[in-house]
LOGU-273947 format. One line per 4 residues: number of its first residue (from 1); their letters; for each residue x, y, z of N, C-alpha, C. Coordinates in steps of 0.05 Angstrom, whole numbers, plus 5000, padded with zeros to 4 digits. Example, Ala and Ser with C-alpha at 12.3 -4.5 7.8 and 13.67 -1.06 7.14 Angstrom:
// residues 2
1) as) 5264,4886,5156,5246,4910,5156,5264,4934,5156 ~ 5257,4955,5142,5273,4979,5143,5258,5001,5157
This chain:
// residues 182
1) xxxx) 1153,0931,6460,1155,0960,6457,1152,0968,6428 ~ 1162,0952,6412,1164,0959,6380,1142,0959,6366 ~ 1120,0938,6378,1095,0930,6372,1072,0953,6384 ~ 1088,0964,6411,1060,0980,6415,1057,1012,6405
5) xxxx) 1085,1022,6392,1091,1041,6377,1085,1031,6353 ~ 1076,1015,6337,1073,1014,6314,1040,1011,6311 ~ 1032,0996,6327,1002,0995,6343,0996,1022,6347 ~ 1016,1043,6366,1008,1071,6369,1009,1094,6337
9) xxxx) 1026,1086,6325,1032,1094,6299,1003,1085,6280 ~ 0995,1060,6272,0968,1064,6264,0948,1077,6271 ~ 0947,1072,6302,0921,1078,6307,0918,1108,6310 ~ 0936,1132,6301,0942,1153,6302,0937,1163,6266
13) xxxx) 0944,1139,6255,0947,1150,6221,0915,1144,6217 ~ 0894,1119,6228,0866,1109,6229,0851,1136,6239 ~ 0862,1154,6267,0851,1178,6265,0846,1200,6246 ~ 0878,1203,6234,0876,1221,6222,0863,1222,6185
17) xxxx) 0858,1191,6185,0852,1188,6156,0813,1200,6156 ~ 0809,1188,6184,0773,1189,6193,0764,1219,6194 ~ 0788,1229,6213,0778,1261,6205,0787,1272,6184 ~ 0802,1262,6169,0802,1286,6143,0776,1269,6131
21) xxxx) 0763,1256,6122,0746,1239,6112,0728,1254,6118 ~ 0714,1270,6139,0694,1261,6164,0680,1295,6151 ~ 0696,1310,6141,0681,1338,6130,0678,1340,6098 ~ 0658,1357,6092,0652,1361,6065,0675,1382,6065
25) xxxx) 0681,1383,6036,0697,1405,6020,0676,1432,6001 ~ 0676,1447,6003,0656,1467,5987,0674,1458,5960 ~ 0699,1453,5955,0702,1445,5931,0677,1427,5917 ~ 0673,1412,5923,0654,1385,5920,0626,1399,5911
29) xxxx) 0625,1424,5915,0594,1439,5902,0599,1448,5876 ~ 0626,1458,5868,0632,1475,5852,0617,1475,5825 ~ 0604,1453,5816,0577,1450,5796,0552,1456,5800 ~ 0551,1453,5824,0514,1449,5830,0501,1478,5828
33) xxxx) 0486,1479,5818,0469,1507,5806,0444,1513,5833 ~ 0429,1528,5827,0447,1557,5822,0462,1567,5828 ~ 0477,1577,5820,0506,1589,5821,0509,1613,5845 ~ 0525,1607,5873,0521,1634,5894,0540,1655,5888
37) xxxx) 0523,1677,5887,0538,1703,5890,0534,1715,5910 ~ 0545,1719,5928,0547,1731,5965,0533,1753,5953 ~ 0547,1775,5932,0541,1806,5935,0509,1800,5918 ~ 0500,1780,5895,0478,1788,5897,0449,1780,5910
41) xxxx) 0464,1745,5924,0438,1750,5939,0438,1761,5959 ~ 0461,1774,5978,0457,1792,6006,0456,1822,5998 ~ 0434,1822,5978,0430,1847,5969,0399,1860,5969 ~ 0394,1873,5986,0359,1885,5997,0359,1874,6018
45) xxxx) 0333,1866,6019,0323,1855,6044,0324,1821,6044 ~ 0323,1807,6066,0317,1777,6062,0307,1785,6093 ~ 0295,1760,6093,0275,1748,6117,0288,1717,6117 ~ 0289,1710,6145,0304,1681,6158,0280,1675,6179
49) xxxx) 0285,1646,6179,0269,1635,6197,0284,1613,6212 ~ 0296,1613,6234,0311,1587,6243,0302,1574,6269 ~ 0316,1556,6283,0321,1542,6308,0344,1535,6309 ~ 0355,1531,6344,0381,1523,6353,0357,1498,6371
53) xxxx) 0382,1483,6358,0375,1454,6374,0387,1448,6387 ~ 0387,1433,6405,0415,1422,6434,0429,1395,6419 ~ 0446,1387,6420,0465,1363,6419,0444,1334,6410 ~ 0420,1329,6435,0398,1318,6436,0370,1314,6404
57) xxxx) 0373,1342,6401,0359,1344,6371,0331,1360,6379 ~ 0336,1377,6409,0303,1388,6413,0316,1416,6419 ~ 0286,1430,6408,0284,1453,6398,0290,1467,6431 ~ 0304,1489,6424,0310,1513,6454,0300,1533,6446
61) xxxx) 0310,1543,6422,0303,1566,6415,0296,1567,6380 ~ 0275,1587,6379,0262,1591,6352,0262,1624,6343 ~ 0264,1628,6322,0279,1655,6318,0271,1674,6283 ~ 0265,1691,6289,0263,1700,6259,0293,1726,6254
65) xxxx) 0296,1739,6231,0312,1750,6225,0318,1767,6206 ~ 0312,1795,6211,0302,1808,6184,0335,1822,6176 ~ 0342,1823,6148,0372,1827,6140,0363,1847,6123 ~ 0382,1869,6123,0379,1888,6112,0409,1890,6092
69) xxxx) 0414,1883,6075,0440,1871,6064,0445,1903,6037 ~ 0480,1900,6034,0483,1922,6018,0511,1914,6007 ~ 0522,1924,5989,0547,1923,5971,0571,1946,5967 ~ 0590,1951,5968,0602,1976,5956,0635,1959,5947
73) xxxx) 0643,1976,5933,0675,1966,5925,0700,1990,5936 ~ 0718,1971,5953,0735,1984,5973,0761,1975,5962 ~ 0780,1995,5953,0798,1988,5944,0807,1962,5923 ~ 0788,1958,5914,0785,1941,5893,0771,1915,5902
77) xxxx) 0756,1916,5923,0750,1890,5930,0715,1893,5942 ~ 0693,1869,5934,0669,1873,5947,0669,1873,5980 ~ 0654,1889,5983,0649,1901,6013,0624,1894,6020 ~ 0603,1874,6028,0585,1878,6045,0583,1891,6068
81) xxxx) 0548,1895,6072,0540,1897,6108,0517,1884,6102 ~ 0517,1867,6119,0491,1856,6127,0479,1858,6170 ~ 0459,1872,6151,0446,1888,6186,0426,1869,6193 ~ 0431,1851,6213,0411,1826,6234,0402,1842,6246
85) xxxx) 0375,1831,6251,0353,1842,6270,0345,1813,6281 ~ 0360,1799,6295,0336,1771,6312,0312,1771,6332 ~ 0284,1766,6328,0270,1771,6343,0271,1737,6358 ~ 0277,1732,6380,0274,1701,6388,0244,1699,6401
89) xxxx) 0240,1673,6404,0215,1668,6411,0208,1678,6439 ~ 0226,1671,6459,0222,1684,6484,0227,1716,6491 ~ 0219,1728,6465,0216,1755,6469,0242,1763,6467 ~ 0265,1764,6464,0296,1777,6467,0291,1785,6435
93) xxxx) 0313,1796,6432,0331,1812,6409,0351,1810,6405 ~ 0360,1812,6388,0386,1814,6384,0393,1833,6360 ~ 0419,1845,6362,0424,1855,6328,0454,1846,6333 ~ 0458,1844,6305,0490,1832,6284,0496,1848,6272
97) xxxx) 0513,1858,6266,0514,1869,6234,0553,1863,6235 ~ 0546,1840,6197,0566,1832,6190,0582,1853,6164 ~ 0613,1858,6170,0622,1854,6145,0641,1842,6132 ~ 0629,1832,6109,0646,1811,6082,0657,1825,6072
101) xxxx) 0683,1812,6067,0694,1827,6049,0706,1803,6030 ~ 0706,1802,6009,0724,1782,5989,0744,1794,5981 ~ 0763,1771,5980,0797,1772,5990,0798,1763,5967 ~ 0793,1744,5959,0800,1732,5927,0771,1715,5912
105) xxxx) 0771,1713,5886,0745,1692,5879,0741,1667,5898 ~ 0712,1660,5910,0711,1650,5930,0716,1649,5950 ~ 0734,1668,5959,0743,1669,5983,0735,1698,5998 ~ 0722,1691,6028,0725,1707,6040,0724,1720,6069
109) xxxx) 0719,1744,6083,0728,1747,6113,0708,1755,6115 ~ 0702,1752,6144,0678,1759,6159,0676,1778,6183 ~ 0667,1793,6191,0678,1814,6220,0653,1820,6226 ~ 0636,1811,6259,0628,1818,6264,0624,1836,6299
113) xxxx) 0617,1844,6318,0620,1853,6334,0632,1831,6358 ~ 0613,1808,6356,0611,1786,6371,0629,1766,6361 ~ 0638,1759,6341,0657,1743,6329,0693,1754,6333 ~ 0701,1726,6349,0723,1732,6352,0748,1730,6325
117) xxxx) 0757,1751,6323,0773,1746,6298,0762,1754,6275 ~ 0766,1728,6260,0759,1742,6231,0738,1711,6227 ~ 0724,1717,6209,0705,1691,6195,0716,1679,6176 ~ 0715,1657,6166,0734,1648,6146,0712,1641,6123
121) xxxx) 0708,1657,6104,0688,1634,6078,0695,1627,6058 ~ 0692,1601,6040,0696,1586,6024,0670,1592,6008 ~ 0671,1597,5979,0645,1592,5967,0657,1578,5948 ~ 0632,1557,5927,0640,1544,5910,0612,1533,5896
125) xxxx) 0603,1542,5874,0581,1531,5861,0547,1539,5881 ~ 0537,1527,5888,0522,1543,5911,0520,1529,5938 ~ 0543,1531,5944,0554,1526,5972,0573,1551,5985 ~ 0566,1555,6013,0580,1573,6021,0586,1561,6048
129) xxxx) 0612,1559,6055,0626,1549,6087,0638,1570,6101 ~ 0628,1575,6126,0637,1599,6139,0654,1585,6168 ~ 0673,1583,6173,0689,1579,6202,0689,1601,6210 ~ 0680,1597,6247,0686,1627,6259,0683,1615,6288
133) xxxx) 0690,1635,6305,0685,1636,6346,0668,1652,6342 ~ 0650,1649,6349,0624,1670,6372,0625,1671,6401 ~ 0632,1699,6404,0625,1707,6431,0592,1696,6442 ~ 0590,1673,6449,0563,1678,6463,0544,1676,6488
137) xxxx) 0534,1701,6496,0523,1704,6522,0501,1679,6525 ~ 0513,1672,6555,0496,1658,6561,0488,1655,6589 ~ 0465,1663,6600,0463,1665,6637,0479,1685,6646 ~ 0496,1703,6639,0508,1728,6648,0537,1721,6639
141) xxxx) 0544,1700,6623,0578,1684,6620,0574,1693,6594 ~ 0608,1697,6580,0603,1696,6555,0623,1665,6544 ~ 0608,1651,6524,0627,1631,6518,0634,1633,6489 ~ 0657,1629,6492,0671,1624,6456,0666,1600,6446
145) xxxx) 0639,1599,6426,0636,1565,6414,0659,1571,6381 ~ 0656,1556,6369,0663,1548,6351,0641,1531,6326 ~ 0642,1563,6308,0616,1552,6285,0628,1541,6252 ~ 0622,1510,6261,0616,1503,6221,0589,1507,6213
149) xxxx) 0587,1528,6190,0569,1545,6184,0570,1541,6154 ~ 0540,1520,6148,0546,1513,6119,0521,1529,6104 ~ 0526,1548,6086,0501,1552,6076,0494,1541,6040 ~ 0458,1537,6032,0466,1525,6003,0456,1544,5988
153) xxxx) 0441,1550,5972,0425,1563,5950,0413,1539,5945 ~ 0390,1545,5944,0368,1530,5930,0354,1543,5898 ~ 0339,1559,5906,0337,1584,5885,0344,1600,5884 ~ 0343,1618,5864,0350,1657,5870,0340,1663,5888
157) xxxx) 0319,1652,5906,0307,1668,5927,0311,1652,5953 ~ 0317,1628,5955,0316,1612,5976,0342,1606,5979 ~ 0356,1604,6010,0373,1593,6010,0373,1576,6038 ~ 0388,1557,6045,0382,1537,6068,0416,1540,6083
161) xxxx) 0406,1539,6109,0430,1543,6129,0431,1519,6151 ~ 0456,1513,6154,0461,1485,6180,0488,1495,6189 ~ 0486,1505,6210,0505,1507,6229,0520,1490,6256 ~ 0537,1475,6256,0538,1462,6284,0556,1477,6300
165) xxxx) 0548,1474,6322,0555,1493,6351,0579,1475,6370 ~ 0606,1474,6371,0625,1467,6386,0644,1478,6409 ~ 0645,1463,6433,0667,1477,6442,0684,1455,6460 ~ 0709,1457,6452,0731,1435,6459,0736,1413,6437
169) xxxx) 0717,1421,6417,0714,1389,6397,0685,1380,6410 ~ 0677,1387,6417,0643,1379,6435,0626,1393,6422 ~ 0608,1373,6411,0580,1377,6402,0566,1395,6417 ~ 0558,1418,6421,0535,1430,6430,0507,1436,6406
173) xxxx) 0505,1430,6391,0481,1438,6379,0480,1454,6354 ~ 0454,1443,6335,0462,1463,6314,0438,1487,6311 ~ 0441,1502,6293,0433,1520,6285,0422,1515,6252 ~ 0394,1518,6245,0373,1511,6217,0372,1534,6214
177) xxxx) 0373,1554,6186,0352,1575,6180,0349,1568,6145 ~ 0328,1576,6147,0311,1584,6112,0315,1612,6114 ~ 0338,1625,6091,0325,1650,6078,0313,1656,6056 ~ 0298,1673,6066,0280,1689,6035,0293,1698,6019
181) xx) 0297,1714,5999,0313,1741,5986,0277,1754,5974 ~ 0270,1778,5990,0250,1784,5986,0256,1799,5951
């Protein structure tokens, strides 16, 4: 008995050391250049180009995304909107429209129509980590996944997005986009 509680006791501390291990920290960017600023690159227009891939690694859906992005200061704090337009490949639509708000340096919330709750973002050097639930329709159901939503800066004008898609702790698939900053 003493042996298989102590056996149960490792193999519980072996879990927990693998998942804290097992994610990046946006701390860990906080050098790498160029340097992200939410309010000035989600500022004009940008153009996206993505895919959602299944678990498997093949393409379902292909997608563009025109952002119509803006700034104001609300009680002392930056305020985005950023207005989605998704055209998908199989002809659908969609629109988003998010708003950010920063809570403190690097830190900030997310609210969008379809997002349950609030968005959670981390920025740090040019890394940006967004946690959130999406409401998402699917076949006439709506399902709540769960998005790690990593975006980087590449240049002032380019930035690269990897999203993975969960629900239960289960892999469903990720999400690629390239934005422009026109």
């Amino acid at each position: 008995m003493k042996r298989s509680l102590s056996s149960f006791i490792l193999l519980i501390f072996c879990g927990l050391f693998l998942v804290s291990c097992s994610s990046p920290q946006v701390s860990q960017y906080a050098n790498e250049k160029p340097a992200l600023d939410l309010s000035e690159y989600f500022s004009g227009t940008i153009d996206a180009y993505g895919i959602f891939t299944d678990r498997n690694g093949e393409v379902k859906k292909r997608f563009t995304v025109l952002i119509k992005a803006s700034w104001t200061v609300v009680d002392g704090k930056k305020v985005g909107t950023l207005d989605e337009s998704f055209d998908y490949s199989d002809g659908t639509k969609q629109k988003r429209i998010w708003t950010l708000t920063e809570q403190s340096p690097g830190k900030f919330v997310g609210r969008a129509d379809d997002v349950v709750g609030n968005a959670q973002g981390d920025l740090a050097g040019n890394a940006l980590n967004w946690t959130y639930t999406l409401a998402l329709p699917v076949d006439g159901t709506i399902y709540h996944v769960q998005f790690n939503d990593w975006m980087y800066l590449v240049t002032p004008k380019v930035m690269l997005n990897k999203a993975k898609m969960s629900k239960f702790g289960i892999d469903l698939g990720e999400v690629t986009l390239s934005f422009y900053k026109r």
